[in-house]
C-alpha positions as CSV (number, residue, x, y, z in Angstrom):
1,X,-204.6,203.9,-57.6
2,X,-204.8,200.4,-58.7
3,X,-204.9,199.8,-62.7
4,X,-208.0,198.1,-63.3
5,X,-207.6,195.2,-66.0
6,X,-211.1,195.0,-68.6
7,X,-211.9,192.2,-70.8
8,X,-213.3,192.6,-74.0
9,X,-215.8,190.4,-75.7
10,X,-213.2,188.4,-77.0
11,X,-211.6,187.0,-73.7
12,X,-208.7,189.3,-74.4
13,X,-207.1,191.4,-71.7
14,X,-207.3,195.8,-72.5
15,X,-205.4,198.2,-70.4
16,X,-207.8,201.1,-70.1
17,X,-206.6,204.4,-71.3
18,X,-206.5,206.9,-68.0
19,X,-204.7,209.9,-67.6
20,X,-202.0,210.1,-64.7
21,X,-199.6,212.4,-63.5
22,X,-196.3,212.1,-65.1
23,X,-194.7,210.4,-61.8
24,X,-196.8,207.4,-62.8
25,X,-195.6,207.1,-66.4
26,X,-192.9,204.9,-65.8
27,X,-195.5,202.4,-63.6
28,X,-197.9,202.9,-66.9
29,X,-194.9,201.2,-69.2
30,X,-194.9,198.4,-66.3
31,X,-198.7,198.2,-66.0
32,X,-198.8,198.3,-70.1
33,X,-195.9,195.6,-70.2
34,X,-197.8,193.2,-68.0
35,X,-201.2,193.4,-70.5
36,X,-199.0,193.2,-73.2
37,X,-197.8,190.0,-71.9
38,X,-201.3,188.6,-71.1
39,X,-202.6,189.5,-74.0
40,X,-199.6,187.5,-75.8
41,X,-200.1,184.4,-73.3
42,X,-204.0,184.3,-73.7
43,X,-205.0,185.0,-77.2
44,X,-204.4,181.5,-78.7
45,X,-202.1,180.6,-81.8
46,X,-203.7,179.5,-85.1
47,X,-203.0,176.1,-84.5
48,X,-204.4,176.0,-80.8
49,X,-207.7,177.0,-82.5
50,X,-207.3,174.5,-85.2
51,X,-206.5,171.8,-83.0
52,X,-209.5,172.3,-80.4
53,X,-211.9,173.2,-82.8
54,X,-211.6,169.2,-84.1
55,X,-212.8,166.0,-82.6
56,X,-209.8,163.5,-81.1
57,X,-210.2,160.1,-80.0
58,X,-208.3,158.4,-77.6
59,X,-204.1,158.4,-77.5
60,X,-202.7,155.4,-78.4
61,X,-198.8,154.4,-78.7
62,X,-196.4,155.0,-81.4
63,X,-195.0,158.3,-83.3
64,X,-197.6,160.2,-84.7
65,X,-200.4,158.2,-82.2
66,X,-201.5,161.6,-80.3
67,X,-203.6,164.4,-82.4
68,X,-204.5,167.3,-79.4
69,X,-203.4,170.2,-78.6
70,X,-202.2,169.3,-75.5
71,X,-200.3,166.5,-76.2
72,X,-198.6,168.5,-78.9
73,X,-197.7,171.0,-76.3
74,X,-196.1,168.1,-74.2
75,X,-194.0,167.0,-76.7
76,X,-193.1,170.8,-77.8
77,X,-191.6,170.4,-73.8
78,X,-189.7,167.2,-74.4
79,X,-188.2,169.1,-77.7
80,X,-187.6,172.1,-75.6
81,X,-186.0,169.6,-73.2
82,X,-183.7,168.1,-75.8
83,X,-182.6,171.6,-77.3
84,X,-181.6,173.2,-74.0
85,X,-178.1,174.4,-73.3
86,X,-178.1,173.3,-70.0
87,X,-174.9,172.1,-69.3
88,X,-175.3,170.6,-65.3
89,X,-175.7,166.9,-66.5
90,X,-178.9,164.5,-65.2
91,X,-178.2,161.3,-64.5
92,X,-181.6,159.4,-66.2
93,X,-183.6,156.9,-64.6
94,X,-182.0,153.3,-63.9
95,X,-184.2,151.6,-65.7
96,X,-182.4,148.1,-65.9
97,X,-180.3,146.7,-63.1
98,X,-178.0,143.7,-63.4
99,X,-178.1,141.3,-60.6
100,X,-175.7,138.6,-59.1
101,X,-177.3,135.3,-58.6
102,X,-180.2,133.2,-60.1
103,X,-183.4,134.5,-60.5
104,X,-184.6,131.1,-59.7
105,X,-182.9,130.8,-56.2
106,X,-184.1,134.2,-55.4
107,X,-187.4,135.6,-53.3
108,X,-188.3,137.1,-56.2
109,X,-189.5,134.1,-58.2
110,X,-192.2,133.0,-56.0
111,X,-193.5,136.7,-57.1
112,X,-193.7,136.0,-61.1
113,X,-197.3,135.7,-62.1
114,X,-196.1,134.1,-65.4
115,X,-193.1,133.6,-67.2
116,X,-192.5,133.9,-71.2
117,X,-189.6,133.2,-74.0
118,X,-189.7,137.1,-74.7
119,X,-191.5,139.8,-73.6
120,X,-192.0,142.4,-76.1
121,X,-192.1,146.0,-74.1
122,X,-194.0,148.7,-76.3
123,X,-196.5,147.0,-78.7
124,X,-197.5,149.5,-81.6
125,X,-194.3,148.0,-84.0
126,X,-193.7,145.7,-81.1
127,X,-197.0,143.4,-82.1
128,X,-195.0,142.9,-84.8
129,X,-191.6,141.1,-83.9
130,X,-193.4,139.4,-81.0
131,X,-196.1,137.8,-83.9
132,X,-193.2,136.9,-86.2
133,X,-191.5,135.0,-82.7
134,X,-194.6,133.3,-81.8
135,X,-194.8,131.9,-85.2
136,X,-191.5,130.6,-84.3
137,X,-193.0,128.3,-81.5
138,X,-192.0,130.6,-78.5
139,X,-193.9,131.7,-75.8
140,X,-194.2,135.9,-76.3
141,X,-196.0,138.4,-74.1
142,X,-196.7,141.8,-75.3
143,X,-196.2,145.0,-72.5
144,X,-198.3,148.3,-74.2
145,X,-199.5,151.2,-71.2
146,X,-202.0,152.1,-73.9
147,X,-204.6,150.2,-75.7
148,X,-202.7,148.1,-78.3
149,X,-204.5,150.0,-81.1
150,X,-203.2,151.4,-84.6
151,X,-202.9,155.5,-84.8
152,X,-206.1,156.9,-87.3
153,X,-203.3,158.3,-89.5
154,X,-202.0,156.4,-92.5
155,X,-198.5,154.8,-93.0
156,X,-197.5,155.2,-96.8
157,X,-195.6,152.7,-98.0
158,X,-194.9,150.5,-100.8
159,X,-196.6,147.1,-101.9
160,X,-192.6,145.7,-102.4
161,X,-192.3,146.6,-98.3
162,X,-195.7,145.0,-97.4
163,X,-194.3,142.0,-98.7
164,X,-191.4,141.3,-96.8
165,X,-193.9,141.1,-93.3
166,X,-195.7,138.0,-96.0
167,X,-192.4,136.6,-95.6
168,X,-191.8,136.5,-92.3
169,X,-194.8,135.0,-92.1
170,X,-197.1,137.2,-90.8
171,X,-199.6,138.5,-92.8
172,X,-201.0,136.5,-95.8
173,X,-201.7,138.8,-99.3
174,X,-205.2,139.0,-99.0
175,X,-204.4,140.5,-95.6
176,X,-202.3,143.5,-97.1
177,X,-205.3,144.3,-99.5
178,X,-207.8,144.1,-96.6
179,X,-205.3,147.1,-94.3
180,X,-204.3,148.8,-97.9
181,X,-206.7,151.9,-97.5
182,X,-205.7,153.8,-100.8
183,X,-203.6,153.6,-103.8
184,X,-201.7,156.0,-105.6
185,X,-199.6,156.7,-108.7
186,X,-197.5,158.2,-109.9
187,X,-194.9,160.1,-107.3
188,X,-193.3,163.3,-107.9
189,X,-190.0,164.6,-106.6
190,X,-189.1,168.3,-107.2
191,X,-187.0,171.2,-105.8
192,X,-188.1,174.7,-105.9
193,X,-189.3,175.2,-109.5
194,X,-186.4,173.2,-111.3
195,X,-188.5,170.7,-112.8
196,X,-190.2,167.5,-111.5
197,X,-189.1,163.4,-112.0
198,X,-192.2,161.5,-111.7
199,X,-191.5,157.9,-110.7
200,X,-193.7,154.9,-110.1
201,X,-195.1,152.8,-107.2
202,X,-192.7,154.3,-103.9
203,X,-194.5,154.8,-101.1
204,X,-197.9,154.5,-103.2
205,X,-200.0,152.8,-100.6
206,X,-201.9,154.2,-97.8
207,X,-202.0,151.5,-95.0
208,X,-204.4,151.8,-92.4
209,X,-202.4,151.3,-88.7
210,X,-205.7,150.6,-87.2
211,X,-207.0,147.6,-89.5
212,X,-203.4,146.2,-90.1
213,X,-202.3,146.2,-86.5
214,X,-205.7,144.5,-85.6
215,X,-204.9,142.1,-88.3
216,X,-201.7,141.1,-86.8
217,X,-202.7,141.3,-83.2
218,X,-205.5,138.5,-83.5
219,X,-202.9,136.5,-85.3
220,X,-200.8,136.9,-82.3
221,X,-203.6,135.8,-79.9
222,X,-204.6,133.2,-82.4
223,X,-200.8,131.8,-81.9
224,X,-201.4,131.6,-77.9
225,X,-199.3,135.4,-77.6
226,X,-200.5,137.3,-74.5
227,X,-201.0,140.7,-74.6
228,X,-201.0,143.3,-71.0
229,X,-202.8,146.7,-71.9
230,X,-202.5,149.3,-69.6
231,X,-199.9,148.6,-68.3
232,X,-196.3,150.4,-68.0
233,X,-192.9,149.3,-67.7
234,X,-191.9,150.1,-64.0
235,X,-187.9,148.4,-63.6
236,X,-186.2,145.0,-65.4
237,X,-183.8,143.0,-63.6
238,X,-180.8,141.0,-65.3
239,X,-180.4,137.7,-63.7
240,X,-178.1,135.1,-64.7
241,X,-181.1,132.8,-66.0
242,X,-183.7,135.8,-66.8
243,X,-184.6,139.0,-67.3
244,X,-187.8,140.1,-65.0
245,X,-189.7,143.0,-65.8
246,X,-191.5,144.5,-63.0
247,X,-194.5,146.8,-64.3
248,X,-196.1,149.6,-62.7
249,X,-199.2,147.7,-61.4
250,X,-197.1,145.8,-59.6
251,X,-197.1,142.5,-61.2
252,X,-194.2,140.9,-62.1
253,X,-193.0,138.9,-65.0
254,X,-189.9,136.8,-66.0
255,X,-188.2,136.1,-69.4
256,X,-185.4,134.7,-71.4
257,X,-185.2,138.0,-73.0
258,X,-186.6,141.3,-73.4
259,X,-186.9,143.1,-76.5
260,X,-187.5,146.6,-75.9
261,X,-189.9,148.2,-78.8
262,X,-190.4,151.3,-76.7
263,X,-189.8,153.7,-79.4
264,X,-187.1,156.9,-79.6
265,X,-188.1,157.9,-75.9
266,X,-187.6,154.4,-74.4
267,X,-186.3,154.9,-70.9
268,X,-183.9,152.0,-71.6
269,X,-182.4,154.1,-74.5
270,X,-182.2,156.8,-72.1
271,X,-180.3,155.0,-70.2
272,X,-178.1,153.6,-72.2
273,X,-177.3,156.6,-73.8
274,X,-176.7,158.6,-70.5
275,X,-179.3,161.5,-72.0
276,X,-177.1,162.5,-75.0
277,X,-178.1,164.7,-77.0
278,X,-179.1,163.4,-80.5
279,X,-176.7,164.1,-83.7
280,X,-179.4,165.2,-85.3
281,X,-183.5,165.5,-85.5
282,X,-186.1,165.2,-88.0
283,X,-189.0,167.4,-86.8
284,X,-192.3,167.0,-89.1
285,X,-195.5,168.7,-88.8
286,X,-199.0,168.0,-90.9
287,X,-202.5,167.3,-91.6
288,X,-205.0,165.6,-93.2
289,X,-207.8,167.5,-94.7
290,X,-211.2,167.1,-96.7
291,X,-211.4,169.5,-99.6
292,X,-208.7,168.4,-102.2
293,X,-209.8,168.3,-106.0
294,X,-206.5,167.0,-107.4
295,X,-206.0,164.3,-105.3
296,X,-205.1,161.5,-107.4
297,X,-200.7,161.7,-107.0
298,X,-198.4,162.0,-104.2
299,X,-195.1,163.5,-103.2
300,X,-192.5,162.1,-102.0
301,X,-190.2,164.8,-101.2
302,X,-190.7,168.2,-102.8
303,X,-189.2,171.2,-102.1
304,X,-191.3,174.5,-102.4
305,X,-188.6,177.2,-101.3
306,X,-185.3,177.9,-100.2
307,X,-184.1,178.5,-96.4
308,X,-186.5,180.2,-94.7
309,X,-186.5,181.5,-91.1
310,X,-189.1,179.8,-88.8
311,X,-188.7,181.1,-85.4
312,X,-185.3,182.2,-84.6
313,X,-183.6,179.7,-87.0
314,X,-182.8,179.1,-90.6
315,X,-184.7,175.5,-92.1
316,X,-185.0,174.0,-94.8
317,X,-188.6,172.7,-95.5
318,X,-189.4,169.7,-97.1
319,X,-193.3,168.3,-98.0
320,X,-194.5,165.0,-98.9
321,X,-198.7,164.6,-99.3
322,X,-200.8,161.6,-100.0
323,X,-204.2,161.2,-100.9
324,X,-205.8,159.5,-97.7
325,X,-208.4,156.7,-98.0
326,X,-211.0,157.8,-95.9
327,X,-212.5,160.1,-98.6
328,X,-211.7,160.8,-102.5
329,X,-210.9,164.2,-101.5
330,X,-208.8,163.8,-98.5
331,X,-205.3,164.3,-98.3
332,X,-202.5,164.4,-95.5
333,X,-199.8,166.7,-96.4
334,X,-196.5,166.6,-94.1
335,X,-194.1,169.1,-93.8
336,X,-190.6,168.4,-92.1
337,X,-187.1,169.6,-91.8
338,X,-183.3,168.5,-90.8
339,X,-181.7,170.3,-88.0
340,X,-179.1,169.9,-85.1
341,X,-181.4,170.6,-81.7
342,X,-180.1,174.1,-80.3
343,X,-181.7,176.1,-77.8
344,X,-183.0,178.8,-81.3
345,X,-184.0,175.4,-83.4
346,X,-187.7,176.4,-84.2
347,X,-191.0,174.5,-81.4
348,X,-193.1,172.3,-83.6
349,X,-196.1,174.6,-82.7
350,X,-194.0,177.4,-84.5
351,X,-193.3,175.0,-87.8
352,X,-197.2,174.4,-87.6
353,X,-197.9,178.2,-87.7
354,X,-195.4,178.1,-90.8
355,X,-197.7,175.2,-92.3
356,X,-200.5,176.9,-92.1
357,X,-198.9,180.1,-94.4
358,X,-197.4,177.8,-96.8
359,X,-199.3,174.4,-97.1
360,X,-202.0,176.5,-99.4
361,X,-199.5,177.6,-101.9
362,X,-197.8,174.3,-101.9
363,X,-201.0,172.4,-103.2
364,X,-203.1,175.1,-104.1
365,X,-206.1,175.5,-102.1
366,X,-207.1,177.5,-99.7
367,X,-207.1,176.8,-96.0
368,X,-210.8,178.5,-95.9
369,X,-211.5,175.2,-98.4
370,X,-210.4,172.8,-96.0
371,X,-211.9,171.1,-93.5
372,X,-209.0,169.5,-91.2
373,X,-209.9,166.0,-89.8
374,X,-206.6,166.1,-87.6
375,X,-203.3,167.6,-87.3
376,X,-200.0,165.4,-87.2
377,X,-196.7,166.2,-85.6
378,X,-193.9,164.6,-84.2
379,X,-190.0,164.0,-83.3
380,X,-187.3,161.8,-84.8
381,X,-183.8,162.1,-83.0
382,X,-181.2,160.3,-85.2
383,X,-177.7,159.6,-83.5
384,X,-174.5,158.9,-85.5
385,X,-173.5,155.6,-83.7
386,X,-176.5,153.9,-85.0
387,X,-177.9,150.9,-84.7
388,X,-177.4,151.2,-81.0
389,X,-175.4,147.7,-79.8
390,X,-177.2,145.6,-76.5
391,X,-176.3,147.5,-73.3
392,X,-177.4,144.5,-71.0
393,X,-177.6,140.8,-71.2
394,X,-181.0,139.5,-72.3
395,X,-182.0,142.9,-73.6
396,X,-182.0,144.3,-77.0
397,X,-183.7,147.2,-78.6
398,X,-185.9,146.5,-81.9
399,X,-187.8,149.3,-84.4
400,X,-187.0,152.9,-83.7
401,X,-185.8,152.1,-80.1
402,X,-182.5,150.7,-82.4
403,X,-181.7,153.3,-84.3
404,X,-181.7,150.8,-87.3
405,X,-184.3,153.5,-89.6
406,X,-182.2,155.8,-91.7
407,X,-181.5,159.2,-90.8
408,X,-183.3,161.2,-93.3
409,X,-186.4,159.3,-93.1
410,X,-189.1,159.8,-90.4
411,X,-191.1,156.6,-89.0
412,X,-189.5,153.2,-88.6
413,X,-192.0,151.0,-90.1
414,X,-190.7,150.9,-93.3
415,X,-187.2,149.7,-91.7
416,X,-189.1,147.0,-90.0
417,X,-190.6,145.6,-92.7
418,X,-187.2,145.1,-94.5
419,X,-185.5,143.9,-91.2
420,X,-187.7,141.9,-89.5
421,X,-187.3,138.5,-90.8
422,X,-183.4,139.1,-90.1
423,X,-184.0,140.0,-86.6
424,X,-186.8,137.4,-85.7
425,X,-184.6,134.5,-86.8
426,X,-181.6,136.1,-85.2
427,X,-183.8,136.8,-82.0
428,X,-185.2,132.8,-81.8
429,X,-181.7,131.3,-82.6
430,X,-180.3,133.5,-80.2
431,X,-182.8,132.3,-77.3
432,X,-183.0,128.3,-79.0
433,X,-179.0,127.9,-78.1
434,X,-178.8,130.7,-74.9
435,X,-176.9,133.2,-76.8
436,X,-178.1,136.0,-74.9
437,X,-175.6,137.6,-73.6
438,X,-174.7,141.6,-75.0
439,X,-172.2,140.6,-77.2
440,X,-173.8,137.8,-78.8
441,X,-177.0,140.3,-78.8
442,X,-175.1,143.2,-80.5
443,X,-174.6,141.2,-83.1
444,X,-178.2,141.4,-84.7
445,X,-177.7,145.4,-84.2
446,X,-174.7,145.8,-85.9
447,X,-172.5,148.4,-87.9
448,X,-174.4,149.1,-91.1
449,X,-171.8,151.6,-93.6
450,X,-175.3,152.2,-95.5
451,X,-176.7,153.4,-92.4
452,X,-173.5,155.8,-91.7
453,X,-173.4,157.6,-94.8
454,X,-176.7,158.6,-94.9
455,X,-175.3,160.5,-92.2
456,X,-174.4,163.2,-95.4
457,X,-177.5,163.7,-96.8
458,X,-179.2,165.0,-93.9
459,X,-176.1,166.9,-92.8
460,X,-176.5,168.2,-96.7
461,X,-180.2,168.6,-96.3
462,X,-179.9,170.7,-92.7
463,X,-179.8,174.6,-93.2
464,X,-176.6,175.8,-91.4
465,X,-177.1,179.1,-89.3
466,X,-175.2,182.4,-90.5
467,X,-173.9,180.3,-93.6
468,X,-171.8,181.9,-96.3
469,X,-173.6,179.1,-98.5
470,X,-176.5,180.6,-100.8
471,X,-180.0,179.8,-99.8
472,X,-180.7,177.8,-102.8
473,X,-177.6,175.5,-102.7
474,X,-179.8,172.6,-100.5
475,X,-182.5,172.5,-103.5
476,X,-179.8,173.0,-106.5
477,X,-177.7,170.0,-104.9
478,X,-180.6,167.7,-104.2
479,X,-181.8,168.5,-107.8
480,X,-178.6,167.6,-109.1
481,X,-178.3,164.7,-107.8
482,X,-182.4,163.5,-108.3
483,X,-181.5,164.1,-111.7
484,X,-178.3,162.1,-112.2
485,X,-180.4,159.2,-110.7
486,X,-182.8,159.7,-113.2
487,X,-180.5,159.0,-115.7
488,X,-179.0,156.3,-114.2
489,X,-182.2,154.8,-114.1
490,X,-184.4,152.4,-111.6
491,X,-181.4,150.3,-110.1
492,X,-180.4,153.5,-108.3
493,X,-183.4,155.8,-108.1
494,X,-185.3,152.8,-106.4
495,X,-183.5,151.9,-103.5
496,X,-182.4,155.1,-103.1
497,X,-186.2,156.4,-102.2
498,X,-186.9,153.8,-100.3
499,X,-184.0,154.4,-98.0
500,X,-181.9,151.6,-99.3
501,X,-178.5,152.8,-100.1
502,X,-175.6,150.9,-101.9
503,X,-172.1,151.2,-103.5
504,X,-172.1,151.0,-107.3
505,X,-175.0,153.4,-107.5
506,X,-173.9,155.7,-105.0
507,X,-170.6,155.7,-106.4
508,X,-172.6,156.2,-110.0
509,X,-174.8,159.1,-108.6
510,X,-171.5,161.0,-107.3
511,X,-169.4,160.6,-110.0
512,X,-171.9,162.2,-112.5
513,X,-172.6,164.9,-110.2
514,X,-169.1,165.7,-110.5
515,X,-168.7,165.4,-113.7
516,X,-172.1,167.4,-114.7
517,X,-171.8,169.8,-111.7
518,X,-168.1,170.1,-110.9
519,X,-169.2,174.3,-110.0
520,X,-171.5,172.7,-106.8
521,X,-168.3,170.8,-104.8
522,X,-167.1,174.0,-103.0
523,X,-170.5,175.0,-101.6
524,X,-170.7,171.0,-100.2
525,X,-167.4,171.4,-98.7
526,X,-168.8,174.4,-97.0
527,X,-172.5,173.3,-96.3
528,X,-171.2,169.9,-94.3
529,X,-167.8,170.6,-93.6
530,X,-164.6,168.8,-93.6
531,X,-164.7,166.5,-90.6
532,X,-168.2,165.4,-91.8
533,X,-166.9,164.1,-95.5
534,X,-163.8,162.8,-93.8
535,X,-166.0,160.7,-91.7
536,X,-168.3,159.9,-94.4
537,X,-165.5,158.9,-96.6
538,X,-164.4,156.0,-94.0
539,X,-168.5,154.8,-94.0
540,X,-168.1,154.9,-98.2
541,X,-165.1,152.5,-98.0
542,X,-166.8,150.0,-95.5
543,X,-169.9,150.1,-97.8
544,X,-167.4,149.1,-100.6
545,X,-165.9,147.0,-98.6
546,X,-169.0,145.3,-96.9
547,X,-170.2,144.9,-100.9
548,X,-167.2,143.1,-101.6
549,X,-167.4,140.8,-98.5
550,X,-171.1,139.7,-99.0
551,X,-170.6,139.1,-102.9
552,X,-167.3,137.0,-102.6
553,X,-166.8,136.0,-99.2
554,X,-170.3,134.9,-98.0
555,X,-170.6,131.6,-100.5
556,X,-167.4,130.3,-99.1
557,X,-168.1,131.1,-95.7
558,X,-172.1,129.7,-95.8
559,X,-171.1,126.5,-97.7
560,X,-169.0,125.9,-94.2
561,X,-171.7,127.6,-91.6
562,X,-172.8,123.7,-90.8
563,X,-169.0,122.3,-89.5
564,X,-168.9,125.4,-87.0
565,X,-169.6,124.7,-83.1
566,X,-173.2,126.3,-82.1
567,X,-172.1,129.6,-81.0
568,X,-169.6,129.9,-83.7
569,X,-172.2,129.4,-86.8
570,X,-174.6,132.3,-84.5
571,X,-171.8,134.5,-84.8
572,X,-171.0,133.9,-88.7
573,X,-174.5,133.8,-89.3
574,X,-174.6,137.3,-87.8
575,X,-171.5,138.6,-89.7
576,X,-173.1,137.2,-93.1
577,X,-176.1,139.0,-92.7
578,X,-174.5,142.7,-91.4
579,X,-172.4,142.6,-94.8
580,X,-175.2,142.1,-96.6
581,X,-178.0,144.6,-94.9
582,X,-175.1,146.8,-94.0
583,X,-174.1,146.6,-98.1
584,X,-178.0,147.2,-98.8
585,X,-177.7,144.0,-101.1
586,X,-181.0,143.0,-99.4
587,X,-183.0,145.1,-101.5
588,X,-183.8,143.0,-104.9
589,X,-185.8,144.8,-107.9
């Protein structure tokens, strides 16, 4: 007799209770089993009902630029993707091709609709180097498959930051005022109930993508920039006198160079990396919500409880929360975590069902309170040998597609704010004397020892699985050290929160931890391991050593930058600026 399957009002599957000889038991547990498991696949989560219960706009490009269900459910794939323990390797998708010969001479040129100084693939951070180029005098195209269009979520940032796109001559003040959608003040840091350090004006401004990326895209056009919406990146071909980029439409391009602005999933970073696996991943879930009384400061990291397991692995969660500027009482509040991607490391739809339990503790409201405008997500793979050199000639990688953000931080804009005068000048000397070959290009990515050993603090921050280190040591250490910055005062605590770091006040941080805290070293030792602060160690020296080089070295070398030949004085000028972005001496008070 066939089991009969009944719905009840709810849309959820019931197995109907019937008696039946006991030869049919065992085909019950089956029949039982297989309800079970519809029930399970059809009643939706809490955040499926959240998410389709509120109105999304369009997608547009960039982390963070997709708010829907099902887009979160794509990227929960690419995660699951990334995590796997498959272990039969896939060779990615040959993106760029180098080929013999000049582009010129070939049947290809008679093809190229137009033909550019740069063209700028990915346009959401791209719209940014490609303005700063144009301003330069050259001729820049920008390559976005969606509508080039700022994401309805804020970017928090500081006014110092917002600055440093004035100059590279981007944005005019009265423009940063016009995209600044809220301010803020003060910030708190805090771990797990072992008191708060308030500090002033970090991350304090809410930025609106959607105003400030339409401020800079009509300078852009203004400049004579071209921009191609809709349109995807199909192949790019190295020649010996250009790089074409062939799009999915079919039309075809040509270039001097091609600066790829594709963000962490760039197929040319797939490429070039051959599908590794990433060191290490930043995964952050949020929302912004109507509702919030006390809505006047922010966080910048807090730290509500110790590991807890989400899934079927052990995390560490973080918060930060902002008040948002589309209402007095909205607010976005994120919560993320540190982890090495293994096939248990917890789905972002699984952290959002943990968000949903403890965001109403965390700032005190109820969720029945709250009205939620959207819900944010996303995925920040770090890799250890970071920035990532130029694979190709007449190709190099820019924003988050570079690897040149720090490791603990999630989002690359506030790493192109403070690099993007560097790399524009870099970018238009290298195309003004032909230097565009990958060595020459590696050299505006290069080795940053600041960069490195913030390898430490998210291998510090990570919870490790079946440790013998107590639950609490992640918050204890981070307070520890919060507070010998504190007493050290702004010089350290500042640069430090922005992701800025340097020698003398690392090296001042540390040595009072030790000195206050000698009891905590063991449990480091055991939390990141030996290899890790052997490596680390090396990173420290360089930073010391880079310090030493920009401070001493760099007047005698610059005072002789004029005498070199042309490609020589690119190189120096290339080495002069890694000491001193790799030393973080390029953060001023």
């Amino acid at each position: 007799m066939v089991l009969l399957q009944q719905i009840n009002f709810n849309g959820v599957f019931q197995c109907p209770s019937v008696n039946r000889p006991l030869v049919h038991r065992r085909r019950m547990r089956v029949h039982r089993s297989i309800c079970s498991q519809a029930q399970t696949t059809i009643a939706p989560s809490r955040t499926q009902r959240i998410m389709e219960g509120i109105s999304v706009n369009g997608e547009v490009g960039g982390a963070g630029g997709a708010y829907s269900y099902e887009a979160l459910k794509r990227l929960d794939k690419i995660w699951s993707g990334i995590c796997s323990a498959q272990t039969v390797f896939q060779e990615p998708q040959q993106v760029v091709s180098s080929i013999p010969g000049l582009f010129s001479r070939s049947d290809m040129d008679e093809k190229a609709v137009d033909t550019f100084d740069v063209i700028v693939c990915g346009g959401t951070l791209g719209i940014f180097i490609a303005t700063a180029l144009t301003c330069k005098g050259l001729r820049v195209a920008v390559v976005e498959r969606n509508i080039l269009k700022g994401r309805e979520q804020e970017w928090n940032i500081s006014r110092k930051e917002l600055l440093e796109l004035v100059e590279s001559g981007i944005l005019v003040e009265d423009d940063i005022d016009q995209a600044t959608a809220a301010k803020f003040n003060p910030n708190r840091c805090g771990f797990e109930g072992k008191g708060e350090i308030w500090v002033e004006d970090i991350l304090n401004l809410g930025v609106s993508p959607v105003k400030l990326i339409e401020i800079v895209k009509k300078r852009f056009i203004s400049l004579g920039g071209v921009i191609l919406e809709g349109h995807g990146v199909s192949n790019i071909c190295i020649y010996e006198d250009a790089a074409v980029l062939q799009l999915a439409e079919g039309k075809i391009l040509s270039s001097n160079l091609i600066v790829d602005a594709m963000g962490n999933f760039s197929p040319v970073v797939k490429q070039i990396r051959r599908s590794k696996k990433p060191d290490g991943v930043c995964l952050v879930v949020g929302s912004c919500a109507r509702g919030f009384k006390n809505n006047s400061t922010s966080d910048v990291i807090y730290s509500s409880s110790s590991v807890k397991k989400v899934g079927d692995s052990e995390v560490q969660l973080f918060w930060e929360a902002f008040p948002s500027g589309s209402d007095p009482l909205d607010r976005t509040t994120y919560m993320f975590t540190y982890l090495d991607p293994q096939p248990e490391s917890p789905k972002l739809e699984e952290l959002l069902e943990a968000y949903w339990d403890l965001m109403p503790e965390y700032q005190g409201v109820s969720l029945d309170n709250l009205e939620i405008l959207r819900v944010v997500y996303g995925i920040f793979p770090t890799y250890r040998d970071s920035p990532l050199p130029a694979a190709f000639n007449r190709v190099i990688q820019f924003g988050d597609a570079s690897g040149v953000q720090s490791p603990v931080s999630f989002g690359g804009f506030g790493s192109l704010t403070r690099h993007l005068g560097r790399l524009s000048t870099g970018i238009y000397e290298a195309i003004d004397g032909d230097f565009v070959d990958s060595h020459s290009l590696s050299l505006l990515n290069p080795y940053m020892p600041n960069l490195s050993a913030s390898w430490l603090f998210q291998r510090a921050m990570s919870a490790k699985q079946q440790s013998d280190v107590s639950t609490e040591f992640i918050n204890e250490l981070l307070h520890v050290n919060f507070q010998s910055m504190q007493r050290l005062g702004d010089p350290v605590m500042r640069p430090f929160l922005q992701d800025v770091i340097k020698f003398e006040p690392l090296a001042k941080t540390l040595g009072l931890v030790m000195i206050t805290k000698p009891q905590i070293l063991p449990s480091i030792f055991k939390q990141v391991g030996i290899p890790v602060l052997l490596d680390w160690s090396v990173h420290f020296f360089m930073l010391g050593y880079y310090t030493f080089l920009s401070t001493f070295a760099d007047p005698v070398i610059r005072s002789l930058l004029n005498a070199f030949p042309p490609k020589m004085k690119y190189e120096w000028k290339r080495y002069l600026e890694a000491w001193k972005y790799g030393a973080g001496l390029d953060y001023k008070l």
